[in-house]
C-alpha positions in Angstrom: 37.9 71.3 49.1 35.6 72.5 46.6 36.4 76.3 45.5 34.2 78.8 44.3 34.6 78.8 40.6 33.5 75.1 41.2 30.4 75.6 43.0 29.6 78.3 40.2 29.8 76.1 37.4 27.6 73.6 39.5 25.3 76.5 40.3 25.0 77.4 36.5 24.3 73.8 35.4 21.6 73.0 37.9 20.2 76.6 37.2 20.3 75.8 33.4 19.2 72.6 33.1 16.0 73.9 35.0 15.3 76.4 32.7 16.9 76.2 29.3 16.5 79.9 28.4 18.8 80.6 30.3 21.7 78.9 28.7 22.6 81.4 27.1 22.7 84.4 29.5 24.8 81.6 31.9 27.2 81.6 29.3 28.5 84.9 29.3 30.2 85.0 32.6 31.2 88.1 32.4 28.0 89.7 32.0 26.3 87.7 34.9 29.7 88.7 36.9 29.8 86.4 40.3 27.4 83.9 41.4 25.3 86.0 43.2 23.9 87.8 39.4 23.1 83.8 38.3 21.7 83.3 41.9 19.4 86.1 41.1 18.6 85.1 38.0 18.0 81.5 38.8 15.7 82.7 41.8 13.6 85.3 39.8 13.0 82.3 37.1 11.8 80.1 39.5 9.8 82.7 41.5 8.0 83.3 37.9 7.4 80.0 37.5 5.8 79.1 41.0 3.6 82.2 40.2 2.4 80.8 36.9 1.7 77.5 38.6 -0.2 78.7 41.6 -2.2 81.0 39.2 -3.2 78.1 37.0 -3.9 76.1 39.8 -6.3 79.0 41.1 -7.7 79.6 37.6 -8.4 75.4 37.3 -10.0 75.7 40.9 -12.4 78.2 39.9 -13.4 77.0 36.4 -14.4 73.3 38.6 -16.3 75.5 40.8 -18.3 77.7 37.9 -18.9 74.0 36.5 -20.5 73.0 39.5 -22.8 76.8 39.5 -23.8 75.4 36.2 -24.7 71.9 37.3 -26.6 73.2 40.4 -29.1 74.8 38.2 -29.3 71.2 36.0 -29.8 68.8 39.4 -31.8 71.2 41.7 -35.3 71.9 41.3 -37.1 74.9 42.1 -40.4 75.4 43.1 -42.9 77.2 40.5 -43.4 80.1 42.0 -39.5 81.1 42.2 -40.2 81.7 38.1 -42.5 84.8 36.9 -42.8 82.8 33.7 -42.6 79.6 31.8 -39.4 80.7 29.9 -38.1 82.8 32.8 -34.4 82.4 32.8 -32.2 80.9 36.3 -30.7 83.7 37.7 -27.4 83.1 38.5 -25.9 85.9 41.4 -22.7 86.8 42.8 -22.3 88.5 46.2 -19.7 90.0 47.0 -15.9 89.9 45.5 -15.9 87.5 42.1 -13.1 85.4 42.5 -14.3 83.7 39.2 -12.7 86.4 36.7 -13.6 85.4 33.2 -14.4 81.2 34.4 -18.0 82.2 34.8 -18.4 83.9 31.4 -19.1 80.5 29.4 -21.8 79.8 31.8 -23.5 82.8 30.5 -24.1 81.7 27.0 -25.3 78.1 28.0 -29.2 76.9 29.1 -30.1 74.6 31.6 -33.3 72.8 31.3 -34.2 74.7 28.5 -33.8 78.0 30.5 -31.6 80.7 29.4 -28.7 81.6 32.3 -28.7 85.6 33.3 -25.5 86.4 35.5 -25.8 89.0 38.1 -23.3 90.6 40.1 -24.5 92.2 43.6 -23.8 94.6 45.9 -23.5 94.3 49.6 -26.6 94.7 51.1 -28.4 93.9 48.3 -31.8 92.2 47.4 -30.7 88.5 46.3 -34.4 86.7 47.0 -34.5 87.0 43.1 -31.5 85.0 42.4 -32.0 81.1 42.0 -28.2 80.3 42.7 -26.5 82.8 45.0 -22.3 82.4 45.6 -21.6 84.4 48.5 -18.0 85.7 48.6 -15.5 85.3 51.1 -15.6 89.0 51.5 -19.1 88.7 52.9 -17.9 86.9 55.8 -18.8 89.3 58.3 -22.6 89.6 57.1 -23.1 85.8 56.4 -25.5 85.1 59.3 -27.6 88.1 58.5 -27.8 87.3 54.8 -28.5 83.8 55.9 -31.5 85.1 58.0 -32.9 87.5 55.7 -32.9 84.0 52.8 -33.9 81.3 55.3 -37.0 80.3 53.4 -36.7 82.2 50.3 -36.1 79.6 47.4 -32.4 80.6 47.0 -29.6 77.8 46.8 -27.1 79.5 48.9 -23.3 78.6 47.9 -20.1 79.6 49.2 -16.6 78.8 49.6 -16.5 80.0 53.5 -15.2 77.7 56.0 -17.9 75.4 57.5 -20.4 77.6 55.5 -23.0 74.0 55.2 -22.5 74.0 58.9 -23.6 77.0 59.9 -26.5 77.3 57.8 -25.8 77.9 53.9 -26.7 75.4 51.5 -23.6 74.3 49.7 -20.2 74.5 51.3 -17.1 74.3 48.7 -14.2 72.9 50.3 -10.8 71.9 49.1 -9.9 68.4 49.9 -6.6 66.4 48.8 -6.4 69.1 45.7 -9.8 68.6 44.7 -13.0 70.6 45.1 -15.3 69.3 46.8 -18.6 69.9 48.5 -20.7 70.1 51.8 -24.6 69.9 51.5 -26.8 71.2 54.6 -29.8 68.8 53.0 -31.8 70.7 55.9 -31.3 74.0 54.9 -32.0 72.8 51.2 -35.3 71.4 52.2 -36.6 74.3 54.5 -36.4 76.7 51.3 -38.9 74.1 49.7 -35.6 73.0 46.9 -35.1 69.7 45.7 -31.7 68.3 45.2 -31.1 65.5 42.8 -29.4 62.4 44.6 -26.4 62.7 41.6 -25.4 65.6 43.8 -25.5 64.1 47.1 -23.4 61.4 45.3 -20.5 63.4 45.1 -21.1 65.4 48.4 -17.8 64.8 50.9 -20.2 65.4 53.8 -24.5 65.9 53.9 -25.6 68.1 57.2 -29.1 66.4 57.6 
């Protein structure tokens, strides 16, 4: 029968050869005192790990989706008269939460079609018929049909990570599939706000609403 002090040294192996750090703590018995310490120590290590790799996996998530903001506004075309000027820049609008943190901020500094990018961060409620690209948060769940109303025909690509968002009327649905973002394109939506979409988009779409 297998005793305690045996299961411990097991216990401190498999805990150390996880995470080599803590080799040396799990050599001082008598500091750690009874498996229980090293069991709490092992558990808080690997807590802190899983936490590290869910919150790159998040930051990864986002940075793909702030890559796909930018490429909207290089394989969409707008009509003329959603510029006031020749060297007007894209206005690139967040309602909402911003679950992008700081993934957004190279997007800033970069041009698309020879347009400068200006990102804008709204308030519920607000005015977006001014913004080219609009994400609409998670948090605006509850107001999504009446901010889908209000920007039915207004040349706005509408873009949101809201379950079945391209089904119910929004322009561009991200969606998470096998571990990869992906997206959902209501080509009819698109069309009715008098916006072009380049056929490199529809390429990669998982599903077109038509």
């Amino acid at each position: 029968m297998m005793t305690f002090a045996v299961l411990d040294a097991a216990y401190e192996q498999s805990c150390a050869s996880r995470f080599p750090r803590l080799r040396m703590r799990l050599a001082y018995p008598g500091r750690l005192g009874t498996m229980g310490k090293i069991a709490a120590v092992c558990l808080l290590a690997t807590l802190m790990v899983a936490q590290y790799t869910t919150s790159a996996a998040a930051d990864m998530e986002y940075r793909v989706k702030a890559a796909y903001l930018y490429n909207f506004l290089r394989f969409v075309d707008w009509p003329e008269q959603a510029f006031s000027s020749d060297d007007a820049s894209y206005e690139l609008c967040l309602l909402g939460h911003d679950p992008f943190g700081s993934s957004l901020t190279p997007v800033s500094s970069k041009r698309a079609r020879k347009r400068s990018i200006h990102l804008r961060h709204l308030q519920p409620n607000a005015d977006a018929s001014g913004c080219h690209v609009l994400f609409i948060s998670d948090s605006e769940a509850k107001r999504m049909p009446k901010i889908l109303r209000r920007l039915r025909t207004a040349p706005v690509l509408t873009v949101s990570e809201l379950p079945g968002f391209a089904k119910h009327g929004g322009m561009v649905g991200f969606v998470i599939d096998r571990g990869k973002v992906r997206l959902e394109v209501n080509l009819a939506a698109v069309r009715r706000s008098r916006l072009r979409m380049s056929s490199k988009l529809l390429e990669v779409a998982s599903e077109v609403h038509r």
